[in-house]
C-alpha positions in Angstrom: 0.0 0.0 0.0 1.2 3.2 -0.8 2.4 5.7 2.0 0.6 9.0 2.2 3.6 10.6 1.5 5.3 8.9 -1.4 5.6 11.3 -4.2 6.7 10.3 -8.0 10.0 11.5 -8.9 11.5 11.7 -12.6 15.3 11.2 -12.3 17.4 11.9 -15.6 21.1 11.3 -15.3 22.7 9.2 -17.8 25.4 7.5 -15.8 23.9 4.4 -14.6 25.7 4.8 -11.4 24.6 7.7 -10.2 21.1 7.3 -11.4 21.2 4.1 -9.5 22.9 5.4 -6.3 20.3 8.6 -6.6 17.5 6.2 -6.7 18.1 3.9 -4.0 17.9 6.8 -1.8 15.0 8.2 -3.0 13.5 5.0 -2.8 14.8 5.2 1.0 12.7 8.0 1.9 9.6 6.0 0.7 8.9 7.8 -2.7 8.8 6.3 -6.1 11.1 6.9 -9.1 11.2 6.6 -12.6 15.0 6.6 -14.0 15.8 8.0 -18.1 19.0 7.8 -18.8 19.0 11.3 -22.3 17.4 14.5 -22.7 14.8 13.5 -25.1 13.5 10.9 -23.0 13.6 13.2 -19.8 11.6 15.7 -22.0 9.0 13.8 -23.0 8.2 12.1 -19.9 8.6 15.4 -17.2 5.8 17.1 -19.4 3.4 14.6 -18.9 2.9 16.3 -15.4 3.0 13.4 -13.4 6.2 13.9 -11.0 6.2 15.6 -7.8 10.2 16.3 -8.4 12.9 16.1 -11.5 16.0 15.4 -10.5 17.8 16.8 -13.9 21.3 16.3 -14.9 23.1 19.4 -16.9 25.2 17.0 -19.1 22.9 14.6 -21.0 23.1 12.4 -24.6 20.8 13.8 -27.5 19.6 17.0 -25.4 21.2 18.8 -22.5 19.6 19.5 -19.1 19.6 23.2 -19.8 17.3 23.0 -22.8 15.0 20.3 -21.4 14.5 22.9 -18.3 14.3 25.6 -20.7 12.0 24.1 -23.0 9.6 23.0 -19.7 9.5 26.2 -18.3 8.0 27.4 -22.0 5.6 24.6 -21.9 4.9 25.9 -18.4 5.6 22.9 -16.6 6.1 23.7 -13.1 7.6 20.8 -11.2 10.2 21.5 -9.0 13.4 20.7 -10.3 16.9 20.0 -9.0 19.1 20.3 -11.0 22.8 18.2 -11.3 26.1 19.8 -13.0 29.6 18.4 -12.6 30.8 21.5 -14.1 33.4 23.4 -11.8 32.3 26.4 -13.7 29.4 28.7 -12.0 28.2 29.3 -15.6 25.8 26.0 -15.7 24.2 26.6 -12.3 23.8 30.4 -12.9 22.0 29.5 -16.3 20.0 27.0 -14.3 18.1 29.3 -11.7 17.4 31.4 -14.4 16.1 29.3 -16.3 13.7 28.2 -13.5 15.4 25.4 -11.2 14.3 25.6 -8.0 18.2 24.2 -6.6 20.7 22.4 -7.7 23.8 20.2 -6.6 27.5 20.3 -7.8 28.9 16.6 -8.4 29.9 14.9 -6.5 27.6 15.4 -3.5 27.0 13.6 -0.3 23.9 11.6 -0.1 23.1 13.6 3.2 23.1 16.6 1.0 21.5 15.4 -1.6 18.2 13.8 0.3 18.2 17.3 2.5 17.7 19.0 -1.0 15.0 16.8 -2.4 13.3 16.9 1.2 13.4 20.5 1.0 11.8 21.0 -2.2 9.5 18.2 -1.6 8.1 20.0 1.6 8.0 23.6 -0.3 6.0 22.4 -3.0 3.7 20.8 -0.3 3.2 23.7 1.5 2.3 25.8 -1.4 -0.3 23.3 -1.8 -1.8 22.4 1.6 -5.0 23.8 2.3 -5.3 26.3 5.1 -6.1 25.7 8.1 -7.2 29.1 9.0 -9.2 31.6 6.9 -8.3 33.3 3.8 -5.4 34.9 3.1 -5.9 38.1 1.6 -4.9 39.1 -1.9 -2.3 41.7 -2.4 -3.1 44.2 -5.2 -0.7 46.7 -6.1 -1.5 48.6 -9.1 -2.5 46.1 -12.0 -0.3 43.0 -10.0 -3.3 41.1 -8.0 -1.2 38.0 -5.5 -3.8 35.6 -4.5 -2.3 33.1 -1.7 -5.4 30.7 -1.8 -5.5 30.0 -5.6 -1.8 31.1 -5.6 -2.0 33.1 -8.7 -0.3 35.8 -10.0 -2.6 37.8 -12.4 -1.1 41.1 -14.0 -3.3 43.5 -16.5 -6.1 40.6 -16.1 -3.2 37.7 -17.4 -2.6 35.0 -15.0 1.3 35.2 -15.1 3.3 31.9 -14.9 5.0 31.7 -11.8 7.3 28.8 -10.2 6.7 27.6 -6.5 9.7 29.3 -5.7 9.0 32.4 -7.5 5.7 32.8 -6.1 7.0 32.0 -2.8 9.6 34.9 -2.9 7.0 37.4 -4.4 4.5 36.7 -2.1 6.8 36.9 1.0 7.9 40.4 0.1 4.8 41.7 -0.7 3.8 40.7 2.9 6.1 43.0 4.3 5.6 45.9 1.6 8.3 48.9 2.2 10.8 46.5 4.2 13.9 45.5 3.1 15.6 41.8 3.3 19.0 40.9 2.9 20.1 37.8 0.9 20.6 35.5 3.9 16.9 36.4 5.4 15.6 35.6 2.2 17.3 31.9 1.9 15.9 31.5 5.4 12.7 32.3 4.7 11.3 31.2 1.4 14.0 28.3 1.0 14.6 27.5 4.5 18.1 27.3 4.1 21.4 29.5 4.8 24.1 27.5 3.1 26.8 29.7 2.7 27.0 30.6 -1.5 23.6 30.2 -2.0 22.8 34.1 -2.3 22.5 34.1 -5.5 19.6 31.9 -5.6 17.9 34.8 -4.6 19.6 37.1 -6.9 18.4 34.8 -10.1 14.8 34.7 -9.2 14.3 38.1 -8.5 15.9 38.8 -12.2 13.7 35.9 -13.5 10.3 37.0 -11.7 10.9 40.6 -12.4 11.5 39.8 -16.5 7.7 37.9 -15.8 6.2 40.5 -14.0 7.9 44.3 -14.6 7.1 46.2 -17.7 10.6 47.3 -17.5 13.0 44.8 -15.5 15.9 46.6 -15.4 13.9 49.7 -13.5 11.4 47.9 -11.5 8.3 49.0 -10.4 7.1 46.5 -7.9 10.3 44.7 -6.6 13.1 46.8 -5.9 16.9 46.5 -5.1 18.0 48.0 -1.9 21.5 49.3 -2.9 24.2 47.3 -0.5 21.9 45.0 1.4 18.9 42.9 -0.8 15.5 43.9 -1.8 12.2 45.3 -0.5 8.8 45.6 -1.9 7.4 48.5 -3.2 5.5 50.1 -0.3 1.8 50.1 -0.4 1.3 51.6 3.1 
């Protein structure tokens, strides 16, 4: 019988011993897995819609991580992904938050890490999706950007706009706190529940990537703003 918990995750990594190793652990924490081993066949099966997670390799046979994520993300599949790069260079990783990974892990990685990741995501996306408990959040509107936390929806000029779990995590959060400004590190903490060193940049990537989705002009922002030497605040409404 199946646990409550078990989610469905899509692992695409072309050496058969890491998929292998990756899967037995994921197995471990009582989920299900389905392994590809090229690009193509990581494609066609994460845009089906049935995983919970991809766990997404950069360097792939017949199509690369980077244009399978890229190519989702146009299709406007959402799954969380995590994505894998044994690249030494910051170029693949960069390239992957903006192109909408929610994290990723530089090979090789310890199995501690790794599980802590997917557990991570795993829990985000299921609390973006939990029901609540108490009444109604209100929706934020600011102008034409409407944030509704119960359908969580992002509608701008009338157009639902095509956010991530992650990007609609970090909107939300600072529009909650309109006017105040957040570092890097208070960011992480909050909206991925994490603080490993390095990871600021998480934070920088999405906040370019949301604000090319929802700023008429990204590069001078009318909603989400930089706060010169510490982070970013939201616009204040008060």
């Amino acid at each position: 019988m199946p646990q409550s918990n078990e989610r469905q995750i899509l692992i695409v990594e072309d050496q058969a011993d890491i998929a292998d190793l990756i899967a037995m652990h994921v197995r471990d924490l009582g989920h299900r897995v389905e392994v590809v081993y090229d690009g193509d066949a990581g494609y066609e099966r994460a845009r089906s819609g049935d995983f919970n997670l991809i766990v997404l390799d950069v360097m792939l046979p017949r199509r690369d991580g980077l244009d399978v994520l890229r190519t989702l993300r146009m299709d406007r599949v959402t799954t969380p992904v995590l994505m894998l790069t044994a690249r030494s260079s910051e170029l693949d990783r960069v390239l992957g938050l903006e192109l909408g990974a929610d994290d990723y892990l530089t090979k090789p990685f310890s199995v501690m890490e790794l599980t802590a990741r997917i557990k991570a995501i795993l829990r985000r996306a299921d609390l973006a999706a939990a029901p609540k408990a108490s009444t109604d959040e209100v929706r934020i509107e600011v102008g034409d950007l409407q944030i509704d936390p119960n359908a969580h929806e992002v509608r701008l000029h009338g157009k639902t706009i095509a956010l991530t779990a992650k990007e609609f995590d970090l909107l939300h959060y600072l529009a909650r706190h309109p006017g105040r400004a957040f570092n890097r590190t208070q960011l992480l903490d909050a909206v991925w529940g994490t603080t490993f060193e390095g990871y600021e940049h998480n934070v920088n990537t999405h906040i370019n990537r949301l604000r090319s989705k929802i700023e008429a002009d990204p590069a001078n922002p009318r909603y989400v703003l930089t706060v010169r030497g510490l982070g970013y605040r939201f616009v204040d409404t008060r």
